[in-house]
N, C-alpha and C positions, 0 to 999 in steps of 0.2 A: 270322458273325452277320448276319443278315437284317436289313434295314435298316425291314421292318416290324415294329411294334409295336403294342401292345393297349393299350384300358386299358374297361373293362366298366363300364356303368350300375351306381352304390353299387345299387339296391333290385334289379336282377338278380344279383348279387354276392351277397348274402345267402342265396339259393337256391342257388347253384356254389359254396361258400364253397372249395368242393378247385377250383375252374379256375386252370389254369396257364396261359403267354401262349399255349402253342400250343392255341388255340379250336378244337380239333377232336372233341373229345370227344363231340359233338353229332351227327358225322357221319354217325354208325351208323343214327340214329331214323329211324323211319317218316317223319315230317317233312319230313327231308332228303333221304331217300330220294324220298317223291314231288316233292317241288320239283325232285330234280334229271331225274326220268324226263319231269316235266312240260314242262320246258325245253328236253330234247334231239327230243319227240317234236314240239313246236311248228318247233322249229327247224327238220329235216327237212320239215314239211309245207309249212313255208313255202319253201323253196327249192325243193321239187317243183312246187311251183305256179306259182313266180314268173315264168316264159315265160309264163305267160297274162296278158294285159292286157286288164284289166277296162275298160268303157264305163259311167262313173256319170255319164252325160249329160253335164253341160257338162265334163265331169275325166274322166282317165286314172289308172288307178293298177295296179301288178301285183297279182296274183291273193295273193299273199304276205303283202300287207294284212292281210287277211283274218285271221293269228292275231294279229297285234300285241296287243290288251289282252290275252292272256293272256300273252304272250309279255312285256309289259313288266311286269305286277305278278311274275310269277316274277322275272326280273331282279333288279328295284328290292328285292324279297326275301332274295336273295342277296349282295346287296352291304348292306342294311342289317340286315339280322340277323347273317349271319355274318362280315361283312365283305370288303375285296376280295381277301384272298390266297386264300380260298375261292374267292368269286365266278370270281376270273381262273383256279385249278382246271378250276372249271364249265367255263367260256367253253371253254379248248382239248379237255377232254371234248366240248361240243359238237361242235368244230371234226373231233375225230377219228370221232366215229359217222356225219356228215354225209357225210365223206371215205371211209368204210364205206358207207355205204348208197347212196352214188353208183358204187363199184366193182361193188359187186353188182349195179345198175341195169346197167351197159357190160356187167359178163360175163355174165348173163343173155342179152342180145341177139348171144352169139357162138356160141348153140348152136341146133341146128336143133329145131325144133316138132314138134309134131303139130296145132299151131294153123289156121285158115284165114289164109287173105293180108290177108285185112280185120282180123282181130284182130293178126296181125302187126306192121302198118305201124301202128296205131292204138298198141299197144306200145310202139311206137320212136318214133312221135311225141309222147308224153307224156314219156318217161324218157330219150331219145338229148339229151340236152342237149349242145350245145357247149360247146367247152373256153373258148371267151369266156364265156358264160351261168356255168358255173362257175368260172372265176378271179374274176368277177365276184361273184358271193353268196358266194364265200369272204375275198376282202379286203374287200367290205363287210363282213361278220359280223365279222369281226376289230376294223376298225379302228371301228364303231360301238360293238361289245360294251365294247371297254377304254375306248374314251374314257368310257361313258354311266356305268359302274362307280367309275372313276378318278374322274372329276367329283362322282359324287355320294357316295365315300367322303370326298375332301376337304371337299366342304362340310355335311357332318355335324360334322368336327372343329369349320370354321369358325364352324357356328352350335352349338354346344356341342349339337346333335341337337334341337335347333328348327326350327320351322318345315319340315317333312318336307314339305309340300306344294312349297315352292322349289324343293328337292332333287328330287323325285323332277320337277319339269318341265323345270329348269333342265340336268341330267342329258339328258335327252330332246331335247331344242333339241340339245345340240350331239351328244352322240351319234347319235341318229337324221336328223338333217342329215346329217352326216358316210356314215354310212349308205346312205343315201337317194340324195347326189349320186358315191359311189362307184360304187354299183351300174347307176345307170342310166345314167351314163356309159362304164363299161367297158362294160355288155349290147346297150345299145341307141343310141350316138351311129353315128351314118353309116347305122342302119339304119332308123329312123323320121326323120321331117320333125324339125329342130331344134325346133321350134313344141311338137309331141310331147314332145317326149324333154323338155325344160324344163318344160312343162304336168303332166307323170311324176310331177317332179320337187318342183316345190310342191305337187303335188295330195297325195302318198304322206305328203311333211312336216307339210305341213297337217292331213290326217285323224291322223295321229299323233299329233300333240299335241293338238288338240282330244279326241282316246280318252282320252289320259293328263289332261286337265284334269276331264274325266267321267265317268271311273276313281277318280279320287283320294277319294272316300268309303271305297270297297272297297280301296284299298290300304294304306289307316290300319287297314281292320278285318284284313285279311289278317296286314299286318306286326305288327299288335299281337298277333295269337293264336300266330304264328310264336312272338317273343319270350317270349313269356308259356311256349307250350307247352316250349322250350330253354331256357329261363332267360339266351337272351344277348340283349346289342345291344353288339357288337362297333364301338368306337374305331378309325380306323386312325389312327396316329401316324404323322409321320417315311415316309409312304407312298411307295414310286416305283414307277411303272408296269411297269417289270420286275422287280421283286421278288419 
């Protein structure tokens, strides 16, 4: 027996009056269907990008930036509508197509062209990522994904599912922290000026939570049509991160 457990909003209950503990019923829907195509395609873009380091004048940040508001209201989605044993589904689904669409990236560049040299090398500089650059956006993604989930399925229980706005920043501080000083310590310490790589570092954290504080309109409307459209807001009880 799984050590998680449910327990579903009384006024969404009335609509699933057949839901059983295991909330997956929902899976199938269009809904879920694009939240999850939406999360793996973010995912992916952002890790292709993330060797580029962006110049926002006085801050540094990678190029991976770039999808976080979509990439955090789908999240904050997943863990609050369906819950985390979903969510942490999702999370290794990501984990595996990212690890897909990175093998393809490598064996592509082991067959010969008909390309010119210049399109070649251009090729291989965009998608030839290092095995650092990659250990790197894969235990970031890991260990920011579950904490940001875990955190903010717990304090749903905490706050009887009040005050969502706590949750979904409070979630983002330590997830995307976590995140954040993973990534660009494995990708980039010894290779940029310490000054850099810490500048990275607050710059990436910073713009992410300021997204997520001027986000949070759109993620009450998002989360709420989610709910409404499933009929869930998924409890987790008795939660543990490996569950």
């Amino acid at each position: 027996m799984s050590a998680l457990t449910y327990r579903v909003s009384k006024h969404l209950a009335r609509k699933t009056s057949s839901m059983t503990p295991e909330i997956h019923r929902s899976t199938g829907s269009i809904w879920f269907n694009a939240i999850i195509a939406i999360y793996v395609t973010t995912l992916i873009t952002a890790n292709t990008v993330a060797v580029s380091v962006l110049d926002l004048g006085p801050f540094s940040a990678d190029a991976g930036t770039l999808t976080f508001p979509i990439a955090y209201i789908v999240g904050d989605v997943l863990t609050e509508v369906y819950g985390f044993r979903t969510a942490r589904r999702v999370i290794w689904l990501g984990f595996a197509c990212n690890l897909f669409a990175v093998g393809v990236y490598q064996l592509a560049m082991q067959f010969p062209t008909h390309n010119d040299a210049a399109f070649d090398a251009g090729f291989a500089l965009v998608f030839s990522s290092t095995p650092r650059i990659l250990l790197a956006s894969m235990a970031a993604y890991l260990v920011g994904s579950f904490t940001n989930a875990f955190i903010m399925s717990r304090m749903k229980v905490m706050t009887n599912g009040k005050h969502l706005w706590m949750r979904t920043i409070g979630s983002t501080l330590a997830g995307q922290g976590l995140d954040t000083v993973v990534f660009v310590l494995i990708a980039f310490a010894g290779v940029f000026p310490r000054e850099i790589v810490w500048e990275m570092i607050y710059t990436n954290w910073i713009i992410k939570i300021g997204i997520e504080v001027l986000a949070t309109p759109v993620t009450y409307r998002v989360i709420a049509l989610f709910k409404r459209k499933e009929g869930l807001d998924v409890y987790d009880v008795a939660v543990q991160p490996a569950t």
